[in-house]
N, C-alpha and C positions, 0 to 999 in steps of 0.2 A: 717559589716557596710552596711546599706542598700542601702546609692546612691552606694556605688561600685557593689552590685547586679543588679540595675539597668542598671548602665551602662555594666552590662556584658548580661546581658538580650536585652540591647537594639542592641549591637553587633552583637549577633549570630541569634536576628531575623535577621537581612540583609543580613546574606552573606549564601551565596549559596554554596554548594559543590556536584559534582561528585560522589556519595557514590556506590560502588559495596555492591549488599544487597543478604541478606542468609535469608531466612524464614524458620521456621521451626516449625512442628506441629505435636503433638502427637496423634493420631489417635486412637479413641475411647478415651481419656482421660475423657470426662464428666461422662462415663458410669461408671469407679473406684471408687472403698472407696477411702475416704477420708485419711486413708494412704497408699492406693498405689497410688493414685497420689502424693503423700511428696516422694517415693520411685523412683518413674519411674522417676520425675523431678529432685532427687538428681542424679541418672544413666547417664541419659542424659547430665548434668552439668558436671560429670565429663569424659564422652567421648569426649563431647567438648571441654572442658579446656584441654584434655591428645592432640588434634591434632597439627601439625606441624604448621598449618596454623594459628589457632588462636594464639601459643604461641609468633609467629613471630614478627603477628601484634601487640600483646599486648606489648612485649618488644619494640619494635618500638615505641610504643605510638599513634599507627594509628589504633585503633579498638576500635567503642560502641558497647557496648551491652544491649539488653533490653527486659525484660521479657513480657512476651503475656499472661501470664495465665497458655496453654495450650500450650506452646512453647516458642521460643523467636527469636530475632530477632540479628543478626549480622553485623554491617560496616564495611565494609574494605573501605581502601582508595587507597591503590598502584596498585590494578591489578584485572579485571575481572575473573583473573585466581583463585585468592586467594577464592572467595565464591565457586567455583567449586571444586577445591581440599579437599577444607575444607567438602563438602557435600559427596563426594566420601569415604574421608578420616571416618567421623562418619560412614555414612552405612556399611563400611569394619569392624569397629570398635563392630556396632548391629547386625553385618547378622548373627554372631553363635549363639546369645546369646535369638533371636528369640521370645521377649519379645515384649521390644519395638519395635513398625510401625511406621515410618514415611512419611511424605509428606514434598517433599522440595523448595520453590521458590525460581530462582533467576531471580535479574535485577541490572540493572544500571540506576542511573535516578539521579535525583538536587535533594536535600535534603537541610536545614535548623535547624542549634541545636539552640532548645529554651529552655528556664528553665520552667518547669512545675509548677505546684500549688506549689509542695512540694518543691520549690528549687530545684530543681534536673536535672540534664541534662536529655532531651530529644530530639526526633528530629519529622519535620514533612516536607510535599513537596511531590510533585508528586510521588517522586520515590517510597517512602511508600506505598500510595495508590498503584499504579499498581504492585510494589510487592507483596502484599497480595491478590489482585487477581489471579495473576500468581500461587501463592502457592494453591491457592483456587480451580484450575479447576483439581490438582491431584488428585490419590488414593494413598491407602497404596503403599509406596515404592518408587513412583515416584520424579524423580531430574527432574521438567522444568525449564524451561530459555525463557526469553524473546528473541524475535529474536534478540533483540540489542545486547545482550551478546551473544549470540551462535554466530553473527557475528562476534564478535570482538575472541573471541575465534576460528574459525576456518581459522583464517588467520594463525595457528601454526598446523604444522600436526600431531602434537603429540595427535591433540583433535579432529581431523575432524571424524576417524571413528566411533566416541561415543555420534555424535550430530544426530541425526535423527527429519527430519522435520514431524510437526504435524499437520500445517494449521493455518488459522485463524479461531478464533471463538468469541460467543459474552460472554462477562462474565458479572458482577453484575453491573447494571447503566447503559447496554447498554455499555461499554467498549468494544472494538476489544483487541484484543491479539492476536496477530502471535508467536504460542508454538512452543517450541523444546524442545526434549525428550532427555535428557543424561543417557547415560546407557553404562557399561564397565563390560564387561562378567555377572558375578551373581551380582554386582552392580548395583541399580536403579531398576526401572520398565520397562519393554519394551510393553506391553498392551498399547494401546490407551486408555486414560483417559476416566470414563464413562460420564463424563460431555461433552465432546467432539463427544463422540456418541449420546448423548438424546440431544444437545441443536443444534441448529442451527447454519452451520456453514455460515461464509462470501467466504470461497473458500472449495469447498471438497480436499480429499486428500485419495490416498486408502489404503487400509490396510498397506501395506511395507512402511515402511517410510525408506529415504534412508539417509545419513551423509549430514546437510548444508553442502555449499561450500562457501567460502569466496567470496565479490562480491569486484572486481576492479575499482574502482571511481578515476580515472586519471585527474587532473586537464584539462578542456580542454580547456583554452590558452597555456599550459606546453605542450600538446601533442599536439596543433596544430604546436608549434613552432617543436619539434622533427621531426614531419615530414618533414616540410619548411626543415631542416637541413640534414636527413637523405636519402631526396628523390633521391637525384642522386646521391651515394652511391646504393641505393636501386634498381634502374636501373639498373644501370652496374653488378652488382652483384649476382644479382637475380635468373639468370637463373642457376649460377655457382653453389650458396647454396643450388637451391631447388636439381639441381643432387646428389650432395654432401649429402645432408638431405636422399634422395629418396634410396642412395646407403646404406649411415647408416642402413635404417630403414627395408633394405631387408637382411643385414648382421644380424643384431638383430633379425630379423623373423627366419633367416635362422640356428640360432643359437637355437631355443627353438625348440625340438620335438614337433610334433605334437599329437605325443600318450603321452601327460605329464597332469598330474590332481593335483591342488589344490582344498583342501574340507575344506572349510569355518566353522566357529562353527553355528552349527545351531539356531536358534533361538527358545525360549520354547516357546511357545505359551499357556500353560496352566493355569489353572486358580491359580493354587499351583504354586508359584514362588520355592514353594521346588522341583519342579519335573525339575529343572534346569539339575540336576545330568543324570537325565533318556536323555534328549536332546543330552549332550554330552556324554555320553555314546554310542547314535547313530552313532551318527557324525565318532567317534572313531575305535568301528566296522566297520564300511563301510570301512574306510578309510583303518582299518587293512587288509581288502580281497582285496584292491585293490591291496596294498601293496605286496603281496606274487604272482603279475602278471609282470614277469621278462620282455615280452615287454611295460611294461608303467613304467612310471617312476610318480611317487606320492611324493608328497610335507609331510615332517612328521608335524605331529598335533603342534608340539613347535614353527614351523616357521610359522602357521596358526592363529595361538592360539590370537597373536595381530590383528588381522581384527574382525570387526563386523559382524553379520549375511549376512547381506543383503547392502553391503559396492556401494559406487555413482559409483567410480573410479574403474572397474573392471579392465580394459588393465592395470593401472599403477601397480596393485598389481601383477597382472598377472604378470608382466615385473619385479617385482620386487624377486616375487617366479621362475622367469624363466618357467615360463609352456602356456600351449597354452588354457587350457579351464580351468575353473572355477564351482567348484558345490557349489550349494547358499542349503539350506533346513530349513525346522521348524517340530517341533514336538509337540503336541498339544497329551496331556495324561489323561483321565477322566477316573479314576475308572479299567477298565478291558478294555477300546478303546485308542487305539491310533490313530493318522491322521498324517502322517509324508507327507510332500512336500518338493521336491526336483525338479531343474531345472538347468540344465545343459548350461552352457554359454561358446561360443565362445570368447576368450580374445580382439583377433586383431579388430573384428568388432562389439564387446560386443552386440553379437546377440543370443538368446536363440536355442540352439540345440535342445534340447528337457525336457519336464516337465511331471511330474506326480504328484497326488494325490494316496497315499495310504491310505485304512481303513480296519484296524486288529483288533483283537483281541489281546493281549498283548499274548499270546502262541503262534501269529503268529509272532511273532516280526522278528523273524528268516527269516521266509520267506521274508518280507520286506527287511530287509538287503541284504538280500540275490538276490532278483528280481531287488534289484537299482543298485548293482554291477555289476549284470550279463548286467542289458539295458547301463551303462555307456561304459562297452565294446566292447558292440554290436553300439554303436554309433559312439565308433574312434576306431573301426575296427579292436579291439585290437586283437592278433594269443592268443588260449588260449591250451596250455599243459592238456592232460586227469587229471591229479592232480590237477593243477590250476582249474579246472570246479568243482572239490571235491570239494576245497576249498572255492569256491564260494557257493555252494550248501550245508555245513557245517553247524548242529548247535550242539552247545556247551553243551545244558543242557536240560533235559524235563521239568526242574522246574522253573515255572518262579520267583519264592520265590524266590528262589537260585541264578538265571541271574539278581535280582531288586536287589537281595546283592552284586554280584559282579559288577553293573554297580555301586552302591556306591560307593563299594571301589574302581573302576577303576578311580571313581572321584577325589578321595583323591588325587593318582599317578598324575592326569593333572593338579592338580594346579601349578601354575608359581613359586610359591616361594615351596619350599620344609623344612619342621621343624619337632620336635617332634611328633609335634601336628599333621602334614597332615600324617604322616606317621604310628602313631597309629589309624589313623582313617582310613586309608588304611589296615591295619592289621586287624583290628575287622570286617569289613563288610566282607570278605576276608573269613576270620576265619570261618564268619556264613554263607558264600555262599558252602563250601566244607564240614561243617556238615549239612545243609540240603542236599547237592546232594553230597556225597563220591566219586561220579566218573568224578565231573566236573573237567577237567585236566585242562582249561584252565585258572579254578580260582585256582588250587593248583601252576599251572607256574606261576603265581602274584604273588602269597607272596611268592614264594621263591624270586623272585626278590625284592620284597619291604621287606622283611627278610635281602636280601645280601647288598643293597642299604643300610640298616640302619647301619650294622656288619660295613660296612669298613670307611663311612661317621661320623659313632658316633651317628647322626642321632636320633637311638633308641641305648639303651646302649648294648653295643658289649658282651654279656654274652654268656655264654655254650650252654645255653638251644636257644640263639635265633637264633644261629650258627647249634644247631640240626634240629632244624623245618625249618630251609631254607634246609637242605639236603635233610631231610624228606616229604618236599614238592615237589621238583624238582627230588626227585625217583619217586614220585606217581601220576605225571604230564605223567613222563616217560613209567611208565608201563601202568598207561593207555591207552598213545595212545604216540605209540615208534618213530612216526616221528611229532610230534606237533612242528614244529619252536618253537615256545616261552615255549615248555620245555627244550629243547636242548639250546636255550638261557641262561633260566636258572639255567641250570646245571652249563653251562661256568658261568658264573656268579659269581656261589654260591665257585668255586674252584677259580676264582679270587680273592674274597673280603674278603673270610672266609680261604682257603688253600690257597692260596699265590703260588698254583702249577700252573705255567705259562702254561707251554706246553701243562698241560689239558685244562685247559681254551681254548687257542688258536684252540685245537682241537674241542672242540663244536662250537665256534666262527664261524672258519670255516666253520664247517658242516650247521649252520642256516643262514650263509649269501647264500650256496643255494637255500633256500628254503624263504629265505624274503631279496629277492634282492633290495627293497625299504626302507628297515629297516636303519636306519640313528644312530640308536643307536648300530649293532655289529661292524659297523667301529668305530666308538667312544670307542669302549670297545679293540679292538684290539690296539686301536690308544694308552687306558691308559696303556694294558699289554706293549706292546712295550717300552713303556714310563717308567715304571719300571724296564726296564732289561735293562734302559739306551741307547736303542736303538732309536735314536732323529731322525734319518733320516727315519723311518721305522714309526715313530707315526705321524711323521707330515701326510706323505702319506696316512696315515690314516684319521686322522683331514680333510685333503682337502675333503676327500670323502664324510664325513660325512656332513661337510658344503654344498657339492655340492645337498645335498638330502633336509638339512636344514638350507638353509640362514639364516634365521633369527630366530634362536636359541639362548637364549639368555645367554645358559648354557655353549653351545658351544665356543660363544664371551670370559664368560667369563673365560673359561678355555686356551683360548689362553693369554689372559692377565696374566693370573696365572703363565702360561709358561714363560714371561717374565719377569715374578718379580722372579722366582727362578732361573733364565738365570742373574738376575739384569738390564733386557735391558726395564729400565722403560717407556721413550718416549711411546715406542713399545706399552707397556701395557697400560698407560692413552688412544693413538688412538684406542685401542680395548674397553676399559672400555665407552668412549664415545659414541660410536656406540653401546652400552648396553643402553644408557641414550637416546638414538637417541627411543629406542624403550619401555623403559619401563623407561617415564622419571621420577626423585625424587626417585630412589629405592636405600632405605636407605641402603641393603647391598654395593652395588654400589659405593657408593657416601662415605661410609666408607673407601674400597680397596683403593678408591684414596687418602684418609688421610694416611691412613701406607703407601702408596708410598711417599707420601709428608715426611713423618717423618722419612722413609729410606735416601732422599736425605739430610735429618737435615733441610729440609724447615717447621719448626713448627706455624707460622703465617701461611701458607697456607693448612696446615693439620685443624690449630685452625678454620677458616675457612670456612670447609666444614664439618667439625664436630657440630659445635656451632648448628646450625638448627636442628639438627638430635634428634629426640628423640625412639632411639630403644627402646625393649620391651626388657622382659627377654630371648625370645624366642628368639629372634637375638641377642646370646652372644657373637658371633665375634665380632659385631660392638660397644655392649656399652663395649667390654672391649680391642676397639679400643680407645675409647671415655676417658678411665682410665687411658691409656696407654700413650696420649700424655697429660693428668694433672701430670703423673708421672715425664715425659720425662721437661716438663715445670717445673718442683719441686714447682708446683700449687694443692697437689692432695685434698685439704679440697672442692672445691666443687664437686667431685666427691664422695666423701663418703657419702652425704645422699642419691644421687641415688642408690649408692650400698647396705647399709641399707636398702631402701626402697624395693628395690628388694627382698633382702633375709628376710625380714620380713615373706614373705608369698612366699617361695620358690614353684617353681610350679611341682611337681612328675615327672613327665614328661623329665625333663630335667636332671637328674638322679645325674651323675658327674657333672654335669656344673654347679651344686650347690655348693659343695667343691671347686670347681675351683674359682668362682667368688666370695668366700671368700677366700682364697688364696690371689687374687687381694685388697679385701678389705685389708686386714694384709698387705699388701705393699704400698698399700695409706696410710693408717694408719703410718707406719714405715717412709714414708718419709716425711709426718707431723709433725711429731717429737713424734706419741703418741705411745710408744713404747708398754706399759701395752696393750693398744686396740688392739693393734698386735698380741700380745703373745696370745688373750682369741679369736680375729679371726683365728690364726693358728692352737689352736688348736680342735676348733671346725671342723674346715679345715680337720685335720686331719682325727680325728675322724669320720668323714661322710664318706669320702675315701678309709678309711683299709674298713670298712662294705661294700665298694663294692668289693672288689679285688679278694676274693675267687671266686666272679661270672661271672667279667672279668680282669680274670689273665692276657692277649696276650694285653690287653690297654694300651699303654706306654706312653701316655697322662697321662692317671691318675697316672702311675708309677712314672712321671717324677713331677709330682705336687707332689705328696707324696714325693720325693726327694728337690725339692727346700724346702716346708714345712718345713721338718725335718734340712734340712739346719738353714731355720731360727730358727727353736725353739732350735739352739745348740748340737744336736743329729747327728754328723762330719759322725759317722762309718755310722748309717742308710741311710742318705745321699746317702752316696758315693755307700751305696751298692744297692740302689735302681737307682740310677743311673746308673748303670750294667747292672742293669735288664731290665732296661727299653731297655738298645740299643741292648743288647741279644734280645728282644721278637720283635725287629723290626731292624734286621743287615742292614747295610748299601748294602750289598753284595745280599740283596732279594730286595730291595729296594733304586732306583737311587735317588730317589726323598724327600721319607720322612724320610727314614734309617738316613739322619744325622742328624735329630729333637731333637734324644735323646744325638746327641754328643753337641750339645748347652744347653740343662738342666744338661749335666755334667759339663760344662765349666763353667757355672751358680752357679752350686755346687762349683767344686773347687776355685774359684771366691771367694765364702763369705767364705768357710772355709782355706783362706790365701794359697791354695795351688796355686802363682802366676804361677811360671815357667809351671807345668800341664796347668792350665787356658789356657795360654797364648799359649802353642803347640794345643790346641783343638782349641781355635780362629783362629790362622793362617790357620788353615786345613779348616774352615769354610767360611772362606772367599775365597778361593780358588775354591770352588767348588758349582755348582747350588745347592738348594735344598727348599724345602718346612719348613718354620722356625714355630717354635711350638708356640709362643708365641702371644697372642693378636688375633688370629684363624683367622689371613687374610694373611699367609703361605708367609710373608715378611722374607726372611734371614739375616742375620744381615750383616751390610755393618758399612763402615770405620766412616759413620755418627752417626748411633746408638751407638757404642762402646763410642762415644767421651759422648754421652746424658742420655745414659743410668744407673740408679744408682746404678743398681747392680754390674756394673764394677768400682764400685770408689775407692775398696782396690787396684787396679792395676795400677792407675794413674800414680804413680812414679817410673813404672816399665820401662826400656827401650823397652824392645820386646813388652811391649800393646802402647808405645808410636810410636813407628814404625807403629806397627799398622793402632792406629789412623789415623796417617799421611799419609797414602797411597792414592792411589787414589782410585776411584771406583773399585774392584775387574775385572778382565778379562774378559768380556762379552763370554759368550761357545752361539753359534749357533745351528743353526735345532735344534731344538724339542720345545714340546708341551707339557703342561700340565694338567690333570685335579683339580680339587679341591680335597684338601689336603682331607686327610680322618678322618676330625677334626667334 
């Protein structure tokens, strides 16, 4: 009806709104055929539509969107946060995929939704305009921000290290714009925009741009009146607090060594934002020769890893790593030159100690490393042992082919998240660094560790052959060069994760904490053997040590929450899971563990939750088949069956068993659906994926145990039960404190559906009794008095008295000291 257009027309001209805005531009699109622009523009549509941020506000009913041609445009309404995460979130989404380039604006500003020619909601206002400016002055890559948003954004610390200021400048109309650069590690651009360099600015600003900092606009009648109020308090006081203050703040000095060094990620400064890899590959080396210098104590790269290059607040970081000086650097790589700058900062009075410029040749790279470790020495005065000076003076390879493969793959290993995917791409560069150079021992002691890392994690799938080439790597590390720390590392390693022979383990362990007294990962590794031979008070001692090296690890965080959930002392584990979120906030795995916590207490609203936002990938199959686990637990599981569908539509190789696994789970959505047939033709597809691995990893009692529930369901009692056997044969409880009773819950599971109650019911009781890492839903929650009441695989048992007792019980006994690492799922 047309006056009702009118009048809706004449509405949304007047009123004004707040709009947090996303611009977004595809760079070089004019230059494409005409169907690769239809191509690039369907990609881009559906990595925006796949983010957390857009899904949220869409459900919400708080987000326009509006196509540009060559991009499009985004409104949020709730949060300056939401255009930010969402821009982060795409770029994470295209960085591998290395196609599409973008350019990204944001701002906040008054907008107006009008109806256009065509009927159709649009919108227009201020904020428009200057946000298409703002998007305008980027290059390929680039996230700016209007200073208004970067202000209101670095009143939260979780964004301050990733805002870096850019200046003002003039843009199109004679417009000012005060930019700011958002970038979070290989995320964004960190280059100065070239518009920024050719146009004129209104304030210069120098090459380092450093994190805004939030500005404090205190009402000033509110704080004249506070004063009025607090002044004679303020008085009397005064002298008492600054002593007090003054004594704190010599106690706190007096407590950081002086020979202590945190090494920042360096900044890339090239023109190839792919030579990111080569930067932190720098950074990494250095850090590693430090590391092996017994009087300095070095901050490990995981606790590092959250700061930006070139970060405002040095002392508070500083304070935060507990160390006394700071090394900032960048690495600029063209061709066959590099330019690495490094400068060395005093924390307490964030005063420059000393700086250099180097320029090499890429053969010399070595010597660089090598010449900034030795002056970092030579400057806090550090005592250095005849071997320590080896070690400084150390290169690895004559090939640079061969050092440019292995600092890839070193790349793979330092990502923050760890998956199939970083860890075959760890392997392959790896693989080609030690077939162009056969004698580089330091890239065969990698993959045997990223080998043993995969074997015991599941990771990469735990086969014969992947279990041989970690051996076969970690000999030929060895024989090359018979005191390498990080082959004697990885030897221990490879007899932890692959042979399950503790004492040998413990004995390499050993032997390389002499020789990488800064190494934060062989306490960690002693901390897990301990931890498996059920020795609690002996792992945590470890843990502590390992923390002391790397506070802010976020592996480490959450391996002690881990420890709590198979302790059952959940409190415990939310306050360690938070201080994971303190540092790496929105991290879906994360944010998932605190769901299975929630649906261990039977608190299912608060699991629903903190799930509902989350949209894992296939790669994080702990989490969506957290995500399935409480549609089950709810006996809600139909909307979780087309994600799972959708998933296995286009299963990814990569994830090997965790393809049978996650139809498994469809088959038990399905089954509590009521579609029993859909079950039957999920199971045994299930199945059949699973035997086709087994001959290759036989010792996986994860897959054993899915093949045992499987067969459960499809009717087949005897296979079952005897794979149920095997699975706890190939992992006794008596090798293993922790995850040894994983396979006694898939047999209890088993006897369970196949009416064996009174069995069932003696394995449940023993389980609940005892800490341990639980198999199911791969966020290593044990089953407690809650689950049993929710869960529908125990409904033949309801009317039993011993699962009814059960039930009824309280929380299981909470067991003390110890620590855990992440299940080996």
């Amino acid at each position: 009806m047309p006056e009702q257009r009118i009048e809706a027309r004449e509405k949304t001209d007047l009123v004004l709104e707040i709009a947090h805005l996303l611009f977004i531009d595809v760079v070089g699109y004019s230059k494409l055929l005409v169907n690769e622009q239809i191509e690039w523009m369907q990609q881009l549509n559906r990595v925006v539509r796949s983010t957390d941020c857009f899904r949220e506000a869409e459900a919400s009913g708080k987000l326009i969107r509006l196509p540009t041609g060559d991009g499009m445009v985004l409104l949020f309404f709730h949060s300056p946060e939401q255009p930010a995460r969402c821009a982060l979130q795409i770029s994470e989404a295209l960085r591998d995929e290395g196609q599409i380039q973008l350019r990204i604006g944001i701002h906040s500003g008054p907008v107006n939704q009008v109806i256009d020619v065509n009927d159709q909601l649009n919108v227009a206002g201020a904020g428009i305009n200057v946000g298409q400016r703002v998007m305008d002055c980027g290059d390929a890559g680039h996230i700016l921000l209007s200073k208004h948003v970067a202000e209101d954004l670095a009143h939260y610390s979780h964004w301050q290290p990733y805002l870096h200021d850019l200046g003002e400048c003039e843009a199109k109309h004679g417009l000012r714009l005060h930019l700011v650069n958002l970038y979070k590690n290989d995320l964004g651009n960190p280059a100065i925009p070239e518009k920024l360099r050719g146009r004129k600015r209104w304030r210069d600003v120098s090459g380092t741009v450093r994190p805004l900092k939030p500005h404090h606009r205190p009402g000033l009648i509110a704080l004249f009146a506070l004063l009025l109020c607090g002044i004679a308090i303020a008085v009397a006081l005064s002298l008492f607090l600054l002593g007090q203050a003054d004594s704190k703040k010599r106690q706190s000095v007096a407590a950081i060594p002086d020979k202590s060094i945190a090494v920042l990620p360096f900044e890339n400064r090239s023109d190839e934002r792919a030579n990111a890899y080569f930067a932190n590959g720098i950074q990494d080396e250095i850090l590693t020769r430090l590391s092996k210098i017994a009087d300095l104590k070095v901050i490990s790269r995981t606790s590092t890893q959250h700061y930006g290059s070139s970060p405002e607040n040095v002392p508070r970081i500083a304070g935060e790593l507990g160390v006394a000086h700071i090394l900032e650097g960048s690495v600029q790589k063209e061709g066959d030159a590099v330019r690495v700058n490094v400068q060395l900062i005093r924390a307490i009075d964030d005063s420059h100690v000393w700086a250099q410029t180097f320029d090499k040749k890429l053969t010399d790279i070595f010597l660089v490393e090598s010449e900034i470790a030795k002056a970092i020495t030579e400057q806090l005065q550090v005592q250095l042992t005849g071997r320590e000076e080896e070690v400084l003076r150390a290169k690895a390879t004559d090939s640079p082919a061969a050092y440019d493969a292995y600092l890839r793959g070193l790349a793979y290993t330092l990502k923050t998240l760890n998956t199939p995917a970083t860890s075959l791409g760890a392997q392959r560069y790896l693989r080609e660094a030690v077939r162009l150079d056969p004698e580089f021992a330091e890239s065969w002691a990698l993959l045997s560790y990223v080998d043993s890392i995969g074997y015991i994690s599941l990771n990469l799938q735990p086969t014969i052959a992947l279990r041989d080439e970690a051996r076969r790597s970690a000999d030929n590390a060895l024989i090359l060069q018979p005191n390498l720390p990080e082959a004697i590392l990885a030897k221990g390693y490879y007899y932890y994760a692959c042979e399950k022979d503790y004492p040998a383990a413990v004995g390499y362990f050993e032997r390389a904490s002499e020789l990488l007294p800064n190494n934060s990962r062989i306490s960690q590794s002693l901390a897990y053997v301990a931890r498996r031979r059920g020795q609690w008070e002996q792992s945590e001692k470890y843990f502590s040590q390992a923390e002391r090296l790397d506070p802010r690890n976020t592996s480490l965080l959450t391996q002690r929450a881990l420890l709590y959930v198979a302790l059952r002392r959940f409190p415990e584990a939310l306050q360690k899971l938070d201080q994971v979120l303190n540092i790496t906030p929105d991290d879906v795995d994360t944010l998932a563990l605190k769901a299975a916590i929630a649906q261990a207490q039977g608190d299912l609203p608060q699991a629903a939750a903190l799930l509902y936002p989350l949209h894992p990938s296939s790669a994080a199959a702990g989490s969506l088949e957290t995500q399935v686990y409480q549609a089950i637990l709810e006996r809600q599981p139909s909307r979780v069956i087309p994600r799972l569908q959708e998933v296995l539509a286009q299963p990814d190789p990569a994830l090997g068993y965790y393809n049978g696994e996650l139809r498994l789970w469809l088959g038990w959505a399905q089954e509590v659906a009521g579609n029993r047939e859909a079950a039957r033709q999920s199971w045994e597809l299930a199945r059949s994926q699973l035997e086709s691995l087994l001959n290759e990893q036989p010792e996986n009692y994860i897959l054993i145990g899915d093949l045992a529930l499987i067969n459960m369901k499809l009717g087949n009692k005897a296979a079952a039960l005897a794979l149920a056997e095997r699975a706890i044969a190939a992992n006794p409880v008596e090798n293993d404190a922790i995850t040894g009773p994983a396979p006694i819950e898939m047999r209890a599971r088993v006897l369970a559906g196949m009416g064996e109650a009174e069995r069932a019911i003696a394995d449940l009781a023993k389980l609940l009794s005892i800490p341990y890492a639980g198999p199911l839903a791969t966020q290593d929650i044990p089953l407690t008095p809650a689950l049993l009441r929710l869960d529908p695989m125990f409904d033949s048992l309801r009317n039993e008295p011993g699962f009814q007792k059960l039930v009824a019980a309280e929380a299981p006994k909470q067991t003390s000291l110890s620590r855990s690492e992440p299940s080996p799922r």
